[in-house]
C-alpha positions in Angstrom: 22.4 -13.0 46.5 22.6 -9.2 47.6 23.9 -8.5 43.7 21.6 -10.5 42.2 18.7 -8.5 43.9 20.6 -5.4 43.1 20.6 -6.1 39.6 17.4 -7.1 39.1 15.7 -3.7 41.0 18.0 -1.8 38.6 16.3 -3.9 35.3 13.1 -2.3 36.8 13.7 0.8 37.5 16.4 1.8 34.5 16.0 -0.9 32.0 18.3 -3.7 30.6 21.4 -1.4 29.8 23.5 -4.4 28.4 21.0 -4.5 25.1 21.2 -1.6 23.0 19.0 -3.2 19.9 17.3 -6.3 19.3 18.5 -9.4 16.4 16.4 -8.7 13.3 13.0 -10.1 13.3 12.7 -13.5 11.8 10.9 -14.2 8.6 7.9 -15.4 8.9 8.1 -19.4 7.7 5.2 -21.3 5.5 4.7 -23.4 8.9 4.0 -19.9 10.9 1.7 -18.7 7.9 -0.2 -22.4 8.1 -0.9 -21.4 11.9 -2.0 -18.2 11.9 -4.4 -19.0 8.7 -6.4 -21.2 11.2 -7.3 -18.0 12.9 -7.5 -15.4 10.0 -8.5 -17.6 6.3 -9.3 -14.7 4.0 -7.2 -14.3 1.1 -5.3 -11.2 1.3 -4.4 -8.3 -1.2 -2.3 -5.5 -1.4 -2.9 -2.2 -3.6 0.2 0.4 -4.1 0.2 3.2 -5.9 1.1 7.4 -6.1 -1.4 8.9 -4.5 -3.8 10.1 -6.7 -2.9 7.7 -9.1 -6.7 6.0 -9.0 -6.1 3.9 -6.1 -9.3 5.1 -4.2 -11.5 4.3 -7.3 -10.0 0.9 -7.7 -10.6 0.3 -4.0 -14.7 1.2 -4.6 -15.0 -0.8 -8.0 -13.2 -3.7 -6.4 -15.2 -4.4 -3.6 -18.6 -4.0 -5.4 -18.0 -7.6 -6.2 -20.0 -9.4 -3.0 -17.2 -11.3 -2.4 -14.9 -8.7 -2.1 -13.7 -6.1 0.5 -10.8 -3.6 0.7 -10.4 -0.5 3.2 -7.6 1.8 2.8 -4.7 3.6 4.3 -3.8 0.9 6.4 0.2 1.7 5.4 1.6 -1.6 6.4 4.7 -1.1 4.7 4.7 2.9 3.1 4.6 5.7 6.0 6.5 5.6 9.4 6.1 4.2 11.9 5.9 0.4 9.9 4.4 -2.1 11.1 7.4 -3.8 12.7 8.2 -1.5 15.2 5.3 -3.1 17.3 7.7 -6.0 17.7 11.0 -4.0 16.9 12.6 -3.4 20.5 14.7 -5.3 22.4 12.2 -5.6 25.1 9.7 -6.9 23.0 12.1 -9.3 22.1 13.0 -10.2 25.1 9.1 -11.1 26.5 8.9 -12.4 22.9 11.3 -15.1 22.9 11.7 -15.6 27.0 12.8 -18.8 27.7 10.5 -19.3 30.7 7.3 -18.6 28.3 5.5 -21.9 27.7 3.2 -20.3 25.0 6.0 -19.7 22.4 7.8 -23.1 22.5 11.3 -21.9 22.8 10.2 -19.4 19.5 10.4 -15.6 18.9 7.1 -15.3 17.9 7.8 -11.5 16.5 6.5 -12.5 13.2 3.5 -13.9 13.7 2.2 -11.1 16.2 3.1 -9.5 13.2 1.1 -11.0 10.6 -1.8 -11.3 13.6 -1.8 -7.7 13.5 -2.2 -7.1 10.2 -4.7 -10.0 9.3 -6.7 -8.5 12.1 -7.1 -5.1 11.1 -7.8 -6.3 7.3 -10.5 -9.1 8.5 -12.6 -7.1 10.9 -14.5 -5.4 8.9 -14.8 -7.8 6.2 -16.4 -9.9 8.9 -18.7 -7.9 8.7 -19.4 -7.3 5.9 -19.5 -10.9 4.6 -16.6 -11.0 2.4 -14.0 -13.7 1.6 -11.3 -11.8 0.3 -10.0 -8.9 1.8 -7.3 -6.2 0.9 -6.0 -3.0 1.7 -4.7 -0.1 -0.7 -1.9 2.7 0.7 -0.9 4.9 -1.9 2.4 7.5 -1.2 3.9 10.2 -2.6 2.8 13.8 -2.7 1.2 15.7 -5.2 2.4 19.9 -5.2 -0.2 22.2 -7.6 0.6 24.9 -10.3 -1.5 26.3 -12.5 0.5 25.2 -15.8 2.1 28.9 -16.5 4.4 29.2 -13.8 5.7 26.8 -12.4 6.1 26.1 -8.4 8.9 23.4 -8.9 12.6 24.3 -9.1 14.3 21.9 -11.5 16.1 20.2 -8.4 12.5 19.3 -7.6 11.7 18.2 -11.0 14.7 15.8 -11.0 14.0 14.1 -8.1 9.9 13.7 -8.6 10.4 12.0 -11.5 13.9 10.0 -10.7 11.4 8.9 -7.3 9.0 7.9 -9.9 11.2 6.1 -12.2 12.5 4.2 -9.1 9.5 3.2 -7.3 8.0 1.7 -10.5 10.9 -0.3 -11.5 11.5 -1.7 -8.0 8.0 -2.1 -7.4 7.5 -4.0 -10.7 10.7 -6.1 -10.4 10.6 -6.8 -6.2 6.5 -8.1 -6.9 7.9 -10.3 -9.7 10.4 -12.0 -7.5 8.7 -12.0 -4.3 5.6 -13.1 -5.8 5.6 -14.1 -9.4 2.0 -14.5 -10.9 0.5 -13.6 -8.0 1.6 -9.8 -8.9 -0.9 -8.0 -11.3 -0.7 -4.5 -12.7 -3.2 -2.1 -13.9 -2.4 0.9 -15.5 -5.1 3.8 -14.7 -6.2 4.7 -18.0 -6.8 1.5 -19.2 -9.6 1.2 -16.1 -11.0 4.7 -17.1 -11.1 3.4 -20.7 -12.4 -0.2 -20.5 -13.5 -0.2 -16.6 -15.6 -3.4 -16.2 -13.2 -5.7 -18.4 -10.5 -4.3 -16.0 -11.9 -5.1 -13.2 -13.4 -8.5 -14.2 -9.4 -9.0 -14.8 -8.4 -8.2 -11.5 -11.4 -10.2 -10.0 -10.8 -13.0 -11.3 -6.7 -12.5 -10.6 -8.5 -12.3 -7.2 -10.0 -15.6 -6.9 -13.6 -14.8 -7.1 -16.4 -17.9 -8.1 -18.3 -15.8 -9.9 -19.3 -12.5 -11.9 -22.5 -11.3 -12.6 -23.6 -9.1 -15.6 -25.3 -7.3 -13.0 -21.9 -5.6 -11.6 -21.5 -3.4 -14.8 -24.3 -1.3 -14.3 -22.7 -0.6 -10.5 -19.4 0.1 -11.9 -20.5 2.2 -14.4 -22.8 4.3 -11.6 -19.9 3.8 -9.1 -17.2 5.7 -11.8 -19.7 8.5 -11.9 -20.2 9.3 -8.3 -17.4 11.4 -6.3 -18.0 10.1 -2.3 -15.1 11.7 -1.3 -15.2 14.9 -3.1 -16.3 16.6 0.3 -13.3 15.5 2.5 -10.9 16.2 -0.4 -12.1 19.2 -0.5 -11.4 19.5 3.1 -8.2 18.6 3.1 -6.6 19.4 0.5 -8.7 22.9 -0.8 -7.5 23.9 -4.0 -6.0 20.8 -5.1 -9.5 19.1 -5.1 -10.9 21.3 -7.8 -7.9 21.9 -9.4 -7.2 18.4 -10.0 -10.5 16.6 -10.0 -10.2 12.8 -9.7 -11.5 9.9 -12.2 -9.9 12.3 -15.1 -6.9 11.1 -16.7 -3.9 13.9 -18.1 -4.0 16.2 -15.3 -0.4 16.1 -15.4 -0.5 18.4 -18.2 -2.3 20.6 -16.2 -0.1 20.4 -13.4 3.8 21.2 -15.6 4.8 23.7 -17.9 6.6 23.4 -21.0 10.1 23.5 -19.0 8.6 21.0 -16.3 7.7 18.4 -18.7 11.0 18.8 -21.0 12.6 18.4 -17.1 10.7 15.2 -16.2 11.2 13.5 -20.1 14.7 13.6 -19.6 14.7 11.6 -16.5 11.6 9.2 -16.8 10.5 9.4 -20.9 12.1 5.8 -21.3 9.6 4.5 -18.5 6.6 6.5 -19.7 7.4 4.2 -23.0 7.8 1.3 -21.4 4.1 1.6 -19.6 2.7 2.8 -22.7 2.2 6.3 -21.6 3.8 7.6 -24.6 4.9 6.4 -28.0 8.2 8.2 -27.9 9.8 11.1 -26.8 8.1 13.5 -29.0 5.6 14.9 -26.8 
């Protein structure tokens, strides 16, 4: 009995040193995702992209719609620390999947504090804002400025920008095709600048919406023109703001030189074919 007591005031005071790491987390199952939809029933959508890549102004023309709401920079699954880690512990596991709990029913119920998490932080303010569907958009990768003569990037640099890009695309592309099938949609930035409401009707109805009212072109159109964030880009990233305005498409030739762009051909001109960026490599 002594021991027992011994033990247990070292647990307290030091820890569990026999549990270095906890089992993975489980996936969450179509049961689990049944549950927690009782609690949290908006539909739910997910915008990635480079940052700078129009994200932001998809974000605003999205959620014009009434039925519609997306807030940003939520980073569920693109900056550290992720999500997970609220759960990722081998304490947390422990209270998590304690036998002695009569709430989890013998269950580690890591996943769906998870997904509670996440649906509650995208729901809030859709709550109140009315809206039925509800998403979040978390760009990444970072944008480095030059003025086009001389350029700031050694060709290391270069290499691994545009192998990054090369690879996030294509795994981005091919992962949303298995994982979700036709639930996946993707936009291409230029094609939004160029035919903006038919665009977004697209991705609205991809969405789910009932309906779409003529009405929303004139607020697209009005929303494309105006710049709310100009002031806290400015702020933040100074030079980079003005130099590379947003809702303009080609500031990449801005950004490289000659050398820069022969640099970033090599490695990603096949994929700047593929999405229609270019024809060929003669550019």
């Amino acid at each position: 009995m002594f021991s027992r007591f011994k033990s247990a005031a070292r647990i307290l005071l030091k820890g569990d040193s026999k549990k270095k790491k906890r089992n993975p987390i489980p996936t969450i199952t179509a049961e689990e995702v049944a549950e927690i939809k009782q609690f949290f029933p908006r539909e739910k959508f997910f915008i990635f992209g480079h940052a700078r890549s129009g994200t932001t102004l998809l974000m605003r023309l999205l959620r014009l719609h009434p039925e519609v709401y997306c807030n940003y920079q939520a980073h569920f699954f693109t900056r550290q620390p992720l999500l997970k880690s609220l759960v990722n512990t081998p304490e947390a596991e422990e209270w998590l999947t304690r036998k002695s709990n009569r709430w989890n029913q013998g269950r580690d119920l890591s996943p769906l504090v998870l997904r509670a998490t996440a649906d509650f932080i995208m729901e809030r303010d859709a709550v109140k804002e009315g809206k039925l569907i509800v998403g979040d958009k978390s760009p990444s990768s970072i944008i480095h400025v030059t003025n086009g003569t001389r350029s700031i990037f050694t060709e290391t640099v270069i290499r691994r920008v545009a192998k990054g890009w090369v690879t996030n695309v294509h795994e981005t592309e091919e992962e949303a095709k298995r994982l979700f099938g036709d639930r996946y949609c993707s936009l291409r930035y230029e094609d939004m600048l160029e035919r903006p409401f038919e665009e977004i009707t697209r991705l609205w109805e991809f969405l789910g919406v009932k309906s779409i009212e003529e009405s929303l072109e004139k607020k697209i159109k009005a929303e494309m023109e105006s710049n709310p964030d100009e002031e806290w880009q400015a702020k933040r990233d100074e030079g980079i703001a003005s130099f590379l305005p947003k809702g303009h498409a080609g500031n990449w030739e801005r950004l490289f030189t000659a050398h820069d762009k022969a640099l970033f051909k090599e490695v990603a001109g096949e994929m700047l074919i593929k999405w229609n960026y270019e024809k060929d490599l003669n550019w």
